[in-house]
C-alpha positions in Angstrom: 0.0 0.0 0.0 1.1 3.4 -1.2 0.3 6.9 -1.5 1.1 8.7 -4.7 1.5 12.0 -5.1 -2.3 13.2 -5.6 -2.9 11.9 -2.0 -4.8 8.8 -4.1 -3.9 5.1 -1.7 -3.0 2.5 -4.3 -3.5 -1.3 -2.3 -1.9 -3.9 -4.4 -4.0 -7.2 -4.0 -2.5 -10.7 -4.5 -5.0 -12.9 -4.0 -3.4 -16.1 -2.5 -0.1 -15.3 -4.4 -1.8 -17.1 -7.5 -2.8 -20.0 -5.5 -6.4 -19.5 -5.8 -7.2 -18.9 -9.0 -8.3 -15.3 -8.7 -7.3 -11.5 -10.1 -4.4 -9.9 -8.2 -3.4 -6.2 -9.2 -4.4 -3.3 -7.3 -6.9 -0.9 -6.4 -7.2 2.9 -5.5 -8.9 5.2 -3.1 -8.9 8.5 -4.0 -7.9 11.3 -1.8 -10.3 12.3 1.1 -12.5 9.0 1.0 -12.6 6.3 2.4 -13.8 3.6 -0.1 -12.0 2.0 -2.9 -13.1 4.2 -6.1 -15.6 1.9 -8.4 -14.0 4.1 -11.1 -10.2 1.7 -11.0 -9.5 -1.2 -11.1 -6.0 -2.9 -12.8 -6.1 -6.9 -12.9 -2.2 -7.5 -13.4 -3.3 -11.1 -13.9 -5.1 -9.8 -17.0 -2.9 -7.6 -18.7 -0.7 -8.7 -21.0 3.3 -7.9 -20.0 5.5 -6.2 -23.0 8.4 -8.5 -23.8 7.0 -11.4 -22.2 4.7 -14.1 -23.3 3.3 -15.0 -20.4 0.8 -12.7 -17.7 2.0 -12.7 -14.0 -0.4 -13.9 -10.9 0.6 -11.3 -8.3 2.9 -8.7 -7.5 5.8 -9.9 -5.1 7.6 -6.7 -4.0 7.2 -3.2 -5.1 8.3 0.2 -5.0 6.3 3.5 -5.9 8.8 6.1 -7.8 5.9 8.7 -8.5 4.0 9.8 -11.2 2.0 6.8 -11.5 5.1 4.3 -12.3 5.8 1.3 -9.9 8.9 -0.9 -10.2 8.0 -4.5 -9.3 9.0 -8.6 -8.9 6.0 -10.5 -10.1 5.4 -13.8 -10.1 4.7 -15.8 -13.4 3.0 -19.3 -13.3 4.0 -20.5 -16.2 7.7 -21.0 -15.3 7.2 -23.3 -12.4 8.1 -27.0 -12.8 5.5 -29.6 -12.7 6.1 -30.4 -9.0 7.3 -26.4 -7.8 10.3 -26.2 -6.2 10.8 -22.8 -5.1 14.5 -23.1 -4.6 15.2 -24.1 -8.4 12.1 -22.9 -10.5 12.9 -19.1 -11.8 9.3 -17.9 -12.2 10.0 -14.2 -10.8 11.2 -10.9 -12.5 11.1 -7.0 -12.6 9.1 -5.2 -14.4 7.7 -1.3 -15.0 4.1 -1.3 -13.9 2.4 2.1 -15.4 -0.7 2.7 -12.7 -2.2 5.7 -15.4 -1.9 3.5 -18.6 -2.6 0.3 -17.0 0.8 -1.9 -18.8 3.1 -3.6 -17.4 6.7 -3.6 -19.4 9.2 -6.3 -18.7 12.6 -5.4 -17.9 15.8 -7.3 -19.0 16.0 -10.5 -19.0 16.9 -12.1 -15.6 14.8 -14.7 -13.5 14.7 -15.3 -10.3 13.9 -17.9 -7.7 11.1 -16.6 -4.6 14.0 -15.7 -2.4 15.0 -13.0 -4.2 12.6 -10.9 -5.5 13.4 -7.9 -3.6 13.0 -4.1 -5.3 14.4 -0.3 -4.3 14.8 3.5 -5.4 18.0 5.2 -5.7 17.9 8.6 -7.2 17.4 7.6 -11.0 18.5 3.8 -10.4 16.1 0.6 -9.3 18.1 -1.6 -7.4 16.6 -5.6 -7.7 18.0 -8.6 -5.7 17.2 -11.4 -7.9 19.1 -14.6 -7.4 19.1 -15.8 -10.9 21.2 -19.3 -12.6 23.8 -17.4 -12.8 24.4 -14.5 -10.0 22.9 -13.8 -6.4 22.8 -10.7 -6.0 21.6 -7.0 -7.1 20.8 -6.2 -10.4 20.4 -2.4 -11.6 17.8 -0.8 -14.2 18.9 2.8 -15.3 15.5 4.7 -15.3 17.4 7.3 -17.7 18.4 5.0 -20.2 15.8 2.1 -20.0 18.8 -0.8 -19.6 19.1 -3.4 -16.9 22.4 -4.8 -16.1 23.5 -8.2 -17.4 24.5 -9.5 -14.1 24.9 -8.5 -10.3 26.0 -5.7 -9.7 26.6 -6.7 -6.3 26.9 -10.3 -5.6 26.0 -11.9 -2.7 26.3 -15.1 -0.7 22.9 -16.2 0.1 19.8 -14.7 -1.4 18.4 -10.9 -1.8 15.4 -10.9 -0.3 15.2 -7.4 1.4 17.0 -4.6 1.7 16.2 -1.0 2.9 17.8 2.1 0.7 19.5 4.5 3.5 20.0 8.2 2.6 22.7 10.7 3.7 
């Protein structure tokens, strides 16, 4: 749950992360209510992804960067293994969610197991700990020039599942 700019609550929904079946994405109430606006609604699990063939069930981690845009790990059923493993399977990845447009654009090309799936702001940089088949670690997306880095930036031992952004 956020607040944008306009003062508008944005509640990402995830509906049994994909479990049961149902639409995840989120929901708004505008400024000074109290009730979700009947007016939005944006079914992630409905929405086709740009550079990805397959539609994610629910939003793992997010962060808002303003002006409607959310940078995201979302889950996509379709990469799971017939018997899950959640240690092996590589079924997450980030992604540009648009709240205003309603689209979801993928970026770059790494997967990631659920332990890392984590996402956070710096200045004009998005910051992603993905442990992928090839690096654990942080991954960076340049918000200037629309690239994501080929590998971690940072590696790590273990897996990037949170992490908090400290300022000076």
């Amino acid at each position: 749950m956020f607040k944008d700019e306009n003062g508008d609550i944005y509640v990402s929904c995830n509906s049994g992360f994909g479990f049961l079946g149902l639409d995840a994405g989120f929901l708004r109430i505008k400024k000074g209510e109290t009730d979700f606006d009947k007016s939005y609604q944006f079914k992630i699990t409905q929405t086709a992804i740009e550079g990805e063939a397959n539609k994610a069930s629910y939003i793992v981690r997010m962060k808002y960067a303003g002006n409607g845009i959310v940078y995201a790990t979302v889950d996509v059923p379709a990469y799971y293994s017939a018997q899950p493993d959640w240690f092996k399977d590589r079924t997450i990845f980030p992604v540009k969610i648009d709240l205003k447009a309603k689209t979801i654009k993928r970026l770059g090309t790494p997967t990631s197991n659920n332990f890392g799936m984590t996402v956070g702001l710096y200045k004009d940089k998005v910051l992603f700990g993905l442990s992928t088949k090839t690096d654990n670690g942080f991954f960076v997306y340049d918000t200037k020039t629309d690239k994501m880095s080929d590998e971690a930036v940072i590696k790590i031992n273990g897996y990037p599942f949170f992490f908090k952004e400290i300022e000076e």
